[in-house]
Backbone as CSV, one residue per row, in Angstrom:
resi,resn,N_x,N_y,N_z,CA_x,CA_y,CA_z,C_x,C_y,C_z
1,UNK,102.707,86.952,87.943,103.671,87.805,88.637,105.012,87.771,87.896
2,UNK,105.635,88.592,87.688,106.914,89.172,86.926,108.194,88.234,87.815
3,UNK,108.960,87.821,87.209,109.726,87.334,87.811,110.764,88.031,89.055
4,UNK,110.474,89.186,88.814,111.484,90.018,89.876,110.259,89.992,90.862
5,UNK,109.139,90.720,91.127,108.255,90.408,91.531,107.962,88.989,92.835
6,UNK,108.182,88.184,91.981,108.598,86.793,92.810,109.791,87.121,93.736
7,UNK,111.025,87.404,93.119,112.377,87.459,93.969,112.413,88.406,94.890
8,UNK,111.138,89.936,94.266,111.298,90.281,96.196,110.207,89.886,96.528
9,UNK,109.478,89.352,96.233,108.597,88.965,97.497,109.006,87.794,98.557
10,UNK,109.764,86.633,97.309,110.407,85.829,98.521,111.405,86.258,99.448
11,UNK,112.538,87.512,98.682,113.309,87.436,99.652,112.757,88.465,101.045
12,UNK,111.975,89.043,100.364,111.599,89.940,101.565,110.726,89.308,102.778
13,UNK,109.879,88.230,102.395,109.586,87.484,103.452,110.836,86.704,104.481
14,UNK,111.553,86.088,103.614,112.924,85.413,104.361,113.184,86.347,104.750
15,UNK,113.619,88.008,104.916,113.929,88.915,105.987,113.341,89.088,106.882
16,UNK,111.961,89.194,106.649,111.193,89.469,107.684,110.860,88.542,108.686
17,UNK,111.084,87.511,108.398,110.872,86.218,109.317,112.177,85.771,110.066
18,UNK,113.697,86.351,109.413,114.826,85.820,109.966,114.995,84.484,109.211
19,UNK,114.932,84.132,108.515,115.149,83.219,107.419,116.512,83.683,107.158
20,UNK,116.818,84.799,105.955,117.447,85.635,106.226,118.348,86.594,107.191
21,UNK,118.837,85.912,108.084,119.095,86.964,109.414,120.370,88.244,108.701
22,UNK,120.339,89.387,109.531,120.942,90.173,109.490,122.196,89.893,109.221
23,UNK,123.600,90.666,107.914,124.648,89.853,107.762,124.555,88.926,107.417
24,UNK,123.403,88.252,106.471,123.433,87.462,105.751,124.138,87.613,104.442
25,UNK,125.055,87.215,103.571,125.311,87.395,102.388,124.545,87.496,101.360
26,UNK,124.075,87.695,100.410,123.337,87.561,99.058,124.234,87.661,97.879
27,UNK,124.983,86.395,97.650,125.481,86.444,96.283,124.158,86.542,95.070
28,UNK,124.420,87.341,94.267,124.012,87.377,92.957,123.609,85.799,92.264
29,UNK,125.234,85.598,92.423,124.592,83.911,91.380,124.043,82.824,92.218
30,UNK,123.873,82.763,93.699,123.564,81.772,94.259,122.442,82.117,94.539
31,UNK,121.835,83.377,94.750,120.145,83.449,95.005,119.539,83.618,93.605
32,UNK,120.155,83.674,92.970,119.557,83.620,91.304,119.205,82.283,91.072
33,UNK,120.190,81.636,91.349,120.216,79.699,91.241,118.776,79.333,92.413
34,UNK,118.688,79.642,93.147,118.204,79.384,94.426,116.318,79.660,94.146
35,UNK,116.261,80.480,93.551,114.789,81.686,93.811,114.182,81.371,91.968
36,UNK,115.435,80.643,91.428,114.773,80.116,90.071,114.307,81.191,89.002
37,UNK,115.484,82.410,88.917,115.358,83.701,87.805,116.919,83.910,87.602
38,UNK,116.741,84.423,86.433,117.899,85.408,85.955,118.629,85.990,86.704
39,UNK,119.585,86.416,86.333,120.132,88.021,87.031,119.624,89.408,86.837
40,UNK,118.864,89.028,86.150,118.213,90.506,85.925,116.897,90.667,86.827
41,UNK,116.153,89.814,86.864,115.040,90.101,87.531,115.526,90.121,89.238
42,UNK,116.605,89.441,89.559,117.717,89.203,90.506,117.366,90.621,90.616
43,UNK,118.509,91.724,90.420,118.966,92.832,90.355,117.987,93.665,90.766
44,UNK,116.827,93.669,90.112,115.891,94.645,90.095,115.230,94.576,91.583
45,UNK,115.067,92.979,92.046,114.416,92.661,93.616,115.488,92.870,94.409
46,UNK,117.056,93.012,94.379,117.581,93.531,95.185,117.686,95.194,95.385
47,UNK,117.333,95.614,93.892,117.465,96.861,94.000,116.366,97.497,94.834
48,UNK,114.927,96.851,94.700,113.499,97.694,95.527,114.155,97.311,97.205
49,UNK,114.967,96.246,97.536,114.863,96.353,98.914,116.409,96.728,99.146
50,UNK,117.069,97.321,98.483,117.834,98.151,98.983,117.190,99.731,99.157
51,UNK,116.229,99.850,98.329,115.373,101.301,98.722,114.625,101.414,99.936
52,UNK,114.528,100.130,100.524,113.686,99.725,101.173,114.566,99.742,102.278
53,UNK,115.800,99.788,102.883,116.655,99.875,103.637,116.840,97.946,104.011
54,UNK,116.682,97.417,103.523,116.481,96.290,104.256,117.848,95.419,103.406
55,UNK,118.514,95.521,102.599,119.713,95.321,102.061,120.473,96.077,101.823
56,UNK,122.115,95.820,101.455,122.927,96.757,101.316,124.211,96.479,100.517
57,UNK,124.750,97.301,99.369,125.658,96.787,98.383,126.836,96.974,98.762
58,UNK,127.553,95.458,99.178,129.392,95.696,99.535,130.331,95.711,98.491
59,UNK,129.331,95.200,97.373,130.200,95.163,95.745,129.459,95.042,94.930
60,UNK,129.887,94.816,93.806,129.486,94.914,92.658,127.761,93.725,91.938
61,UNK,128.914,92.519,93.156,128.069,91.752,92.653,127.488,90.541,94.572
62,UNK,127.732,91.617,95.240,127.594,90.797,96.605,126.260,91.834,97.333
63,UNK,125.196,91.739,97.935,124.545,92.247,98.917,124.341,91.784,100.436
64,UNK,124.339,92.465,101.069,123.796,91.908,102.477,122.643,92.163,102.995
65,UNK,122.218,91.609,104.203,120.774,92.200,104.791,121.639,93.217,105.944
66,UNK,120.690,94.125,106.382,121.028,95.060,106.429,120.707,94.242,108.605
67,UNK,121.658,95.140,109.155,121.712,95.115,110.617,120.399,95.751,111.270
68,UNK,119.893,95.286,111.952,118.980,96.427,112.827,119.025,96.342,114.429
69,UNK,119.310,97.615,114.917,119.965,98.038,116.234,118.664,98.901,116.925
70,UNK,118.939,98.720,118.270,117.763,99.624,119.177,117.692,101.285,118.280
71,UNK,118.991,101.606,118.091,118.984,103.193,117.702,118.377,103.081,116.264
72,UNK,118.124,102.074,115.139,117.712,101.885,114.184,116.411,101.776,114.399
73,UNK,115.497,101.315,115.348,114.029,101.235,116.199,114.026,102.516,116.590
74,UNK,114.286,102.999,116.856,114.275,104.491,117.643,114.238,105.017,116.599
75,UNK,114.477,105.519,115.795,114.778,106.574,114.347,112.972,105.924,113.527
76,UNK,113.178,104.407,113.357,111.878,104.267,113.035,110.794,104.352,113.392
77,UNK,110.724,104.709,114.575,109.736,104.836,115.394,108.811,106.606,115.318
78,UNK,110.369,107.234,115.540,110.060,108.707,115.015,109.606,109.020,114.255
79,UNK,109.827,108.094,112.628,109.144,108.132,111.640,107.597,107.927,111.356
80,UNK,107.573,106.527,112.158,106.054,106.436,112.702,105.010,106.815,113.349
81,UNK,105.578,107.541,114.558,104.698,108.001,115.302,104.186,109.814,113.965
82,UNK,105.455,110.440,113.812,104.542,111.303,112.904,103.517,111.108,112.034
83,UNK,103.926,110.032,110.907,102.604,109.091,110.149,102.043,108.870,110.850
84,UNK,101.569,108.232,111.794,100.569,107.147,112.670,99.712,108.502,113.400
85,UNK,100.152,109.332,114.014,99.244,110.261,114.418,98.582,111.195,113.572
86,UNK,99.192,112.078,112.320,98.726,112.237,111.411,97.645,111.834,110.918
87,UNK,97.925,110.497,110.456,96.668,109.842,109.407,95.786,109.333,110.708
88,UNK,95.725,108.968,112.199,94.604,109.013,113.146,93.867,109.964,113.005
89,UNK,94.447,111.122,112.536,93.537,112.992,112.736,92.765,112.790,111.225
90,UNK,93.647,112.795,110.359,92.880,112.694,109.067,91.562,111.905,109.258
91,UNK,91.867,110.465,109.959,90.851,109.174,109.926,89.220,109.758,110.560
92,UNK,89.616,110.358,111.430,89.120,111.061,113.010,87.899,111.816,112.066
93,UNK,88.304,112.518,110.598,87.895,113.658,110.622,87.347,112.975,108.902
94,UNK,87.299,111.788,108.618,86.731,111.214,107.797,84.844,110.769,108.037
95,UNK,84.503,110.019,106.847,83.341,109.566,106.673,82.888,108.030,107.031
96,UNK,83.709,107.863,107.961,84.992,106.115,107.718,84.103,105.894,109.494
97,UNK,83.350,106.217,109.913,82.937,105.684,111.322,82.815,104.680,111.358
98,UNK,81.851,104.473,110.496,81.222,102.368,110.713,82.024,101.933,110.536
99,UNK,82.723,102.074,109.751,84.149,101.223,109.514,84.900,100.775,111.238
100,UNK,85.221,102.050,111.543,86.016,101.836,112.796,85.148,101.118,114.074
101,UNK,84.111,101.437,114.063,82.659,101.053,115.263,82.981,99.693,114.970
102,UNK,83.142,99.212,113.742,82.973,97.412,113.426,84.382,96.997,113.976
103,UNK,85.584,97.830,114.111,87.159,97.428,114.621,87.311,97.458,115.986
104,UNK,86.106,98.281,116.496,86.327,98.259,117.934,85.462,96.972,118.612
105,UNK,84.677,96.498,118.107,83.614,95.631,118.423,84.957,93.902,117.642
106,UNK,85.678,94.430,117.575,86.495,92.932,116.576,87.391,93.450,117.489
107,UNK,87.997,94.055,117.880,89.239,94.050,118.789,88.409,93.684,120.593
108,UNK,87.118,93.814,120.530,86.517,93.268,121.779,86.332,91.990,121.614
109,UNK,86.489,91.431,120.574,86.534,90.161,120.609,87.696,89.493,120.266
110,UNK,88.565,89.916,120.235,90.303,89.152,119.930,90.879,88.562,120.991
111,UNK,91.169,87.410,121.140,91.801,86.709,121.656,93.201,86.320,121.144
112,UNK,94.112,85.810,122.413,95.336,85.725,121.947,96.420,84.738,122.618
113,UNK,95.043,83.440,122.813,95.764,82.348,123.324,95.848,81.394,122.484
114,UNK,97.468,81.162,122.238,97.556,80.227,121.165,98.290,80.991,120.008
115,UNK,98.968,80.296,119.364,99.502,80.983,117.925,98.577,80.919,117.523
116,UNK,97.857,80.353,116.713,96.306,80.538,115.800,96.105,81.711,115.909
117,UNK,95.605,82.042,117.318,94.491,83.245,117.703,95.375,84.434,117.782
118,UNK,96.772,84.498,117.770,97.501,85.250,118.034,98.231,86.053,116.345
119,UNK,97.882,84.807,115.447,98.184,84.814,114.199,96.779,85.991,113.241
120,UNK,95.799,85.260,114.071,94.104,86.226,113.469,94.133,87.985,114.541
121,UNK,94.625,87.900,115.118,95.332,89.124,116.001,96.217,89.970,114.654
122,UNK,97.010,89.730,114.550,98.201,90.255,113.990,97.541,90.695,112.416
123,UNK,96.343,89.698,111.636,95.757,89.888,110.641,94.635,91.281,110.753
124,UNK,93.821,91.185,112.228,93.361,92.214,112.406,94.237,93.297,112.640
125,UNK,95.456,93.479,112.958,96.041,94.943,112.935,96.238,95.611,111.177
126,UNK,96.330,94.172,110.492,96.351,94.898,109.371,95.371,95.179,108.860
127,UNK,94.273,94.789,108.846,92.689,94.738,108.996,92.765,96.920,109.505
128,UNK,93.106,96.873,110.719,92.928,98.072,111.327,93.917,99.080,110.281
129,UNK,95.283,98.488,110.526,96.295,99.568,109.280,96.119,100.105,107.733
130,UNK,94.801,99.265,107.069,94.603,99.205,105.838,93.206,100.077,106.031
131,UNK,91.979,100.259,106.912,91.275,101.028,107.181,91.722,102.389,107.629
132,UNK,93.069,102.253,107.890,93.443,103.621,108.500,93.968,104.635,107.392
133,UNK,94.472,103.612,106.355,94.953,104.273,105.089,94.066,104.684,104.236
134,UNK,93.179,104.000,103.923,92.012,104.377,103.640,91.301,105.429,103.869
135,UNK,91.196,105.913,105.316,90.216,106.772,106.099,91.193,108.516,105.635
136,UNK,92.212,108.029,105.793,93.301,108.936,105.273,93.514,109.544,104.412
137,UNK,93.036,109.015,102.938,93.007,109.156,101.968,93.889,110.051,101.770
138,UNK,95.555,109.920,101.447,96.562,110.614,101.229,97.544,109.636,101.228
139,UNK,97.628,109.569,99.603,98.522,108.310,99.217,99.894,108.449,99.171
140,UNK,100.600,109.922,99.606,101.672,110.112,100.297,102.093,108.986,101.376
141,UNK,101.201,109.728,102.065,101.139,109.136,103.541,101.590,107.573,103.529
142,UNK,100.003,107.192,103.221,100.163,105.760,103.159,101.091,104.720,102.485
143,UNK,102.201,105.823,101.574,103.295,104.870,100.878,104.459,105.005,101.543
144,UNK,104.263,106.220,102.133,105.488,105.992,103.803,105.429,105.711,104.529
145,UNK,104.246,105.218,104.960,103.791,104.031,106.291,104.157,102.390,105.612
146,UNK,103.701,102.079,104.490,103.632,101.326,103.954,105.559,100.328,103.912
147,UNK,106.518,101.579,103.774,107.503,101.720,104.007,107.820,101.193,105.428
148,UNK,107.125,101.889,106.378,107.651,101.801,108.052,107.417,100.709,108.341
149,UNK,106.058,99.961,107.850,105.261,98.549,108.229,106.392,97.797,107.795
150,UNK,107.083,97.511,106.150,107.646,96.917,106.168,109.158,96.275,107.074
151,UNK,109.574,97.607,107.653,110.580,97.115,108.706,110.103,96.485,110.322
152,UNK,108.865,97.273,110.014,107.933,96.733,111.531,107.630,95.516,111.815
153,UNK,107.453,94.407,110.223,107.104,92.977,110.766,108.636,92.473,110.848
154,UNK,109.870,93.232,110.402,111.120,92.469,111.153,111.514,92.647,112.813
155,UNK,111.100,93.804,112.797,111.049,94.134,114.475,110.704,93.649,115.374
156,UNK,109.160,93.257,114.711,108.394,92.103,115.868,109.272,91.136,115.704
157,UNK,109.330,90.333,114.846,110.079,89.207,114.988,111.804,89.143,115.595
158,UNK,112.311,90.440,115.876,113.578,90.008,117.048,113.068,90.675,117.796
159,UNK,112.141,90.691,118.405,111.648,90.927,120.051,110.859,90.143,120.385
160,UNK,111.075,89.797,121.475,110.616,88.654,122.618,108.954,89.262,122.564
161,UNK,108.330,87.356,122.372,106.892,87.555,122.942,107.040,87.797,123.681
162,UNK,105.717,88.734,124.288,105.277,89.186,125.472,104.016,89.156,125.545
163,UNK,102.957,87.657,126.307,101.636,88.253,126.396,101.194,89.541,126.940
164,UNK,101.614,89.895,128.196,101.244,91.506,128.816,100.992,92.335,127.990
165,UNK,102.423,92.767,127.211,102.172,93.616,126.172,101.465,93.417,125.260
166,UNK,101.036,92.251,124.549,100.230,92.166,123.414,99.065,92.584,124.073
167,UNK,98.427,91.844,125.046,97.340,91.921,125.505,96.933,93.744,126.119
168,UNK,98.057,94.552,126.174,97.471,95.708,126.285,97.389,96.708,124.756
169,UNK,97.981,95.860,123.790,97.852,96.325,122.320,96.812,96.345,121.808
170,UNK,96.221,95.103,122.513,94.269,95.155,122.272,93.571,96.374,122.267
171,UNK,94.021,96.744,123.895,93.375,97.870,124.556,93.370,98.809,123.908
172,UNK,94.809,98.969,123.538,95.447,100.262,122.659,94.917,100.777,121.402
173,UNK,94.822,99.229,120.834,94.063,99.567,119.229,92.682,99.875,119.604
174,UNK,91.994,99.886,120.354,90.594,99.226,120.211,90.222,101.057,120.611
175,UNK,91.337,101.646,121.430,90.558,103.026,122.316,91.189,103.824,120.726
176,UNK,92.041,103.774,119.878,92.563,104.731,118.819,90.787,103.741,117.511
177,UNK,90.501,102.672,117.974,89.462,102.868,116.649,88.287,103.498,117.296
178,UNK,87.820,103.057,118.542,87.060,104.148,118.987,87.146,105.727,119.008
179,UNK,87.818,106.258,118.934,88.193,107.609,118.938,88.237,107.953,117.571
180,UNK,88.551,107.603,116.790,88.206,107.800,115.433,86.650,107.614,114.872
181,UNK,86.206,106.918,115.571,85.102,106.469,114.916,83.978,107.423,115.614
182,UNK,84.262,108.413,116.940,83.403,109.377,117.327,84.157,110.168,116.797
183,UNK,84.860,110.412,115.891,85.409,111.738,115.368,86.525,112.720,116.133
184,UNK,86.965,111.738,117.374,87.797,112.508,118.447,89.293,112.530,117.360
185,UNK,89.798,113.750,116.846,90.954,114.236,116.503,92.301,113.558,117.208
186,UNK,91.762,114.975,118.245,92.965,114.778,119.420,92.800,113.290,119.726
187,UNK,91.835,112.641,120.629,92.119,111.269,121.605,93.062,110.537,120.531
188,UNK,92.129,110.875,118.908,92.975,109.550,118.340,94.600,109.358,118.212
189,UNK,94.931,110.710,117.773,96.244,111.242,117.709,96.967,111.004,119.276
190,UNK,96.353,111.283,120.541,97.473,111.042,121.618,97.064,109.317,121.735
191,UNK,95.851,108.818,121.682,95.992,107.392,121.605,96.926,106.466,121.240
192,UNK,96.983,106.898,119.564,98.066,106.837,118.834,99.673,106.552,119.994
193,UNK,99.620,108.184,119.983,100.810,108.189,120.557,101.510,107.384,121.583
194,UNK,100.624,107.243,122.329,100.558,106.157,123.925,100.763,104.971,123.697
195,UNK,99.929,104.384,122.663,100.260,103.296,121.906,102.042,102.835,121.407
196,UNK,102.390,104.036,120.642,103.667,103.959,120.148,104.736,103.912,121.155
197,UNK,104.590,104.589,122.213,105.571,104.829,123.440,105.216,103.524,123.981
198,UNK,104.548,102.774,124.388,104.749,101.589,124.755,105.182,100.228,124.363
199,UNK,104.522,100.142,122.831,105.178,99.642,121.807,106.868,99.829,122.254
200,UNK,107.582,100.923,121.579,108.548,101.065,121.602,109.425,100.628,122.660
201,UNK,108.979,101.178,124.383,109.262,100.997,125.512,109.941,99.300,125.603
202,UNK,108.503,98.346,124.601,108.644,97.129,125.154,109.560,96.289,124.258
203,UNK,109.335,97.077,123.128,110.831,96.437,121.649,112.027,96.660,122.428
204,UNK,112.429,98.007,122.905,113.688,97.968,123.284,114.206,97.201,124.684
205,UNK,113.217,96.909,125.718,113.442,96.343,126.942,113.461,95.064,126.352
206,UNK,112.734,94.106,125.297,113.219,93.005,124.818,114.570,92.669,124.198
207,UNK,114.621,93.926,123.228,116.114,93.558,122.963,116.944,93.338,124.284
208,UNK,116.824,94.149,125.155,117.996,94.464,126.188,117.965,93.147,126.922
209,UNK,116.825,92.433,127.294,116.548,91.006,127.387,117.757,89.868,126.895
210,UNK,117.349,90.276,125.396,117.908,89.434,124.569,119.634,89.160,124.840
211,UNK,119.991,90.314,124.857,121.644,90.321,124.553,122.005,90.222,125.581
212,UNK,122.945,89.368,125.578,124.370,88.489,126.967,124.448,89.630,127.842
213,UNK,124.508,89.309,128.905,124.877,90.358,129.482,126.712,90.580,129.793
214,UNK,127.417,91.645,130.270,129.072,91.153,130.470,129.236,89.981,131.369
215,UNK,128.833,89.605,131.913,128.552,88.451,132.706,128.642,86.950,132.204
216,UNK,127.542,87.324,131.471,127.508,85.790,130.881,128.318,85.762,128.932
217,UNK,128.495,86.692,128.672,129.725,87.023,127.530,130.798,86.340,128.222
218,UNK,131.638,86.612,129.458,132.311,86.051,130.245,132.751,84.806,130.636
219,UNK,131.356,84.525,130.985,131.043,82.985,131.299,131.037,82.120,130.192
220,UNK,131.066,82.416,128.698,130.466,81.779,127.782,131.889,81.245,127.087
């Protein structure tokens, strides 16, 4: 692996995990020192995830990680749900059945007690997201989803677990691989959709969770 290569892959994991939190600084010479490369290969891994929206240049030689706000979820979401229903219709209308028949029969068996099982969960969605790109076959597509995913595993991670909701994500995935896999267009596409509106519903009621209320800002 290329040395820039290395520098975004590490730093982009430290974002995505909050390693990195939002308003983090990124000096040049101290993550160069840090990540064990040049400045050049430096440069180049800050430059893919500033394309990537996920950093941002205050100078010359300073970056930050970039903020993400409910209205920043909302905008991405819009983005997604057009991809995500899209490539369901494409999938729907593919050669790709068995494929999906075997995702619905693995999402009947997912469990999600425990980090472990909750960890082999999260592997099967990509399991499901990488069959979907596939089924799609429109490498447009799939390099602007590919895009959306990447802000999507920071998302999960500042929103509050929620078994309920995970546990109806099961449901969710399991009726969009079935529906694809009988060739249903439409179901898969509003599946899709239903999916995303709840998703979304439950990111933003977590944030709202999350943050002080005037009350306890007050109190604090």
């Amino acid at each position: 692996m290329r040395a820039s290569d290395r520098a975004y892959a590490a730093l982009l994991e430290e974002i995505q995990t909050g390693a990195l939190a939002p308003g983090t600084v990124l000096g040049e010479v101290e993550q160069a020192a840090r990540l064990g490369v040049s400045r050049t290969p430096l440069r180049a891994a800050l430059a893919r995830l500033t394309a990537d929206g996920l950093v941002a240049q205050t100078s010359p030689r300073v970056t930050v990680v970039t903020h993400i706000d409910g209205d920043d979820i909302r905008a991405l979401f819009v983005v997604r749900r057009a991809l995500e229903e899209t490539a369901a219709r494409l999938a729907a209308a593919s050669d790709r059945s068995a494929e999906f028949a075997a995702l619905v029969h693995a999402f009947d068996d997912a469990r999600l007690d425990g980090e472990a099982a909750r960890d082999a969960y999260y592997r099967l969605i990509a399991r499901f997201d990488a069959a979907l790109d596939e089924a799609a076959a429109n490498e447009y597509l799939s390099s602007a989803l590919r895009t959306v995913r990447t802000h999507l595993v920071r998302v999960r991670r500042l929103a509050r677990y929620q078994p309920e909701r995970l546990a109806a994500s099961v449901s969710e995935h399991r009726l969009i691989a079935a529906a694809i896999a009988a060739g249903d267009a439409d179901l898969a596409a509003d599946a899709t959709h239903v999916h995303l509106h709840n998703a979304l519903t439950s990111i933003l009621e977590s944030l709202d969770d999350a943050a002080p209320s005037p009350e306890r800002k007050a109190s604090a």
